[in-house]
C-alpha positions in Angstrom: 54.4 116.3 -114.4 57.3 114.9 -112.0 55.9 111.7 -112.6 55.4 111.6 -116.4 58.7 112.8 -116.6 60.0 109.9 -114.4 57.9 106.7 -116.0 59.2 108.0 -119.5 63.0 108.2 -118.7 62.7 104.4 -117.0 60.4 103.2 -120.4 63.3 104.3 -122.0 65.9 102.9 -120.1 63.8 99.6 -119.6 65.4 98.1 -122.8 68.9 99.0 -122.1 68.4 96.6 -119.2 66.9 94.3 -120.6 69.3 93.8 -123.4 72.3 91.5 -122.0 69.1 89.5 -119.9 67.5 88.8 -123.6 71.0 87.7 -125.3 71.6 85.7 -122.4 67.9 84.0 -122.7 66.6 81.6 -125.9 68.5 79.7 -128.6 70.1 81.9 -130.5 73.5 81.2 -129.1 73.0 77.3 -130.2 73.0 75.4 -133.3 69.9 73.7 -134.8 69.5 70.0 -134.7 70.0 67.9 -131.8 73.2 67.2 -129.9 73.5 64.1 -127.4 76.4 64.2 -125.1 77.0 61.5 -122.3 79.4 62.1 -119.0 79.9 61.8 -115.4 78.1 64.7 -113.5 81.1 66.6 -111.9 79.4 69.6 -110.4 75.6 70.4 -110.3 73.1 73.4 -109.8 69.1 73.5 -109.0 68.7 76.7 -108.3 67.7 79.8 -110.7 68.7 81.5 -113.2 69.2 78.2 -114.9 70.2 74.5 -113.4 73.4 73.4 -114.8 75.9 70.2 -114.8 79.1 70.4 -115.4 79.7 66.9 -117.0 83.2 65.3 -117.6 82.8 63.6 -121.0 86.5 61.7 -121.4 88.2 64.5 -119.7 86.2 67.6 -121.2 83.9 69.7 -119.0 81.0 70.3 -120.4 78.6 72.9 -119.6 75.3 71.8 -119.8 72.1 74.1 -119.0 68.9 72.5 -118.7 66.0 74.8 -118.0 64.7 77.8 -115.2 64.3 76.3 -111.7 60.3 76.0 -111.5 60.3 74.3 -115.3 63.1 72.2 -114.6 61.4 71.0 -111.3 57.9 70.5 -113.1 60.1 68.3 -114.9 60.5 66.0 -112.3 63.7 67.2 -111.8 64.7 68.4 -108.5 68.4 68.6 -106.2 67.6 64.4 -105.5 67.2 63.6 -108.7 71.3 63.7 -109.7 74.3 64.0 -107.8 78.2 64.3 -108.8 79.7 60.9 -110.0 76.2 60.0 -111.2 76.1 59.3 -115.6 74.2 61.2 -117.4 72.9 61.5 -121.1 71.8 65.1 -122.3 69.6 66.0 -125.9 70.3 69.0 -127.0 71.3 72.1 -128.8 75.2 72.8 -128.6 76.4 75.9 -128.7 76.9 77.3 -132.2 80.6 78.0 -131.3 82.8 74.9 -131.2 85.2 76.4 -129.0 82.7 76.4 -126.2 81.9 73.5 -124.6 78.4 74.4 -123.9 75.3 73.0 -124.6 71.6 73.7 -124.0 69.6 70.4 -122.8 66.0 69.5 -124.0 66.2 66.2 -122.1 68.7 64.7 -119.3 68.6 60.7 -118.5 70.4 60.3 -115.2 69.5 57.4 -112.9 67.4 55.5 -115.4 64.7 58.5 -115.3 64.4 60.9 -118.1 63.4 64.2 -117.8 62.5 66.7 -120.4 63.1 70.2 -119.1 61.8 71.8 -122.3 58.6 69.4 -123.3 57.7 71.0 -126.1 61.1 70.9 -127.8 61.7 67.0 -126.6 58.4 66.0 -128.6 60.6 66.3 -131.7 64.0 64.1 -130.0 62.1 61.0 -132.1 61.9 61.9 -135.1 65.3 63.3 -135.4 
């Protein structure tokens, strides 16, 4: 009975958790319609929960977050692939609040490769 007692206290509990972890995750926070932004890569991160650039784009940082780790290296896009002081173009969805300088990448160009973290979304980059 223990036991019962204990799985249906964490079931419950499970979505107080998982809460901040879903508003953190998807496209709600960004606007629809594509955004293209194009910098010099000041900082960079390959590494989970997402792999972001900060980019300098005429003296703004911008935050932009390309995809997990593992889709982001299926990609093609791994820690050799782009390095600080390297230009880069990013497609994407900015954030819905213009305050934030913050955007959500579909594709990155850096190095004369392109690389769409989110495939499915980048199919639709054209015809924009």
């Amino acid at each position: 009975m223990k036991l019962r007692s204990l799985l249906f206290v964490a079931l419950l509990a499970s979505p107080a958790f998982a809460g901040p972890a879903f508003a953190h995750h998807g496209w709600s926070w960004t606007e629809t319609g594509f955004f293209q932004l194009e910098g010099i890569i000041k900082d960079i991160y390959v590494g989970n929960p997402h792999v972001t650039m900060d980019v300098d784009v005429e003296g703004t940082i911008w935050r932009v977050e390309l995809a997990p780790l593992a889709p982001t290296n299926a990609a093609g896009f791994t820690e050799a692939s782009a390095k600080a002081g390297d230009e880069v173009t990013a497609i994407g969805n900015r954030s819905s609040d213009h305050g934030e300088t913050r955007m959500k990448a579909v594709r990155v160009i850096v190095n004369g490769a392109t690389y769409d973290v989110y495939p499915d979304r980048a199919k639709a980059i054209e015809g924009a």
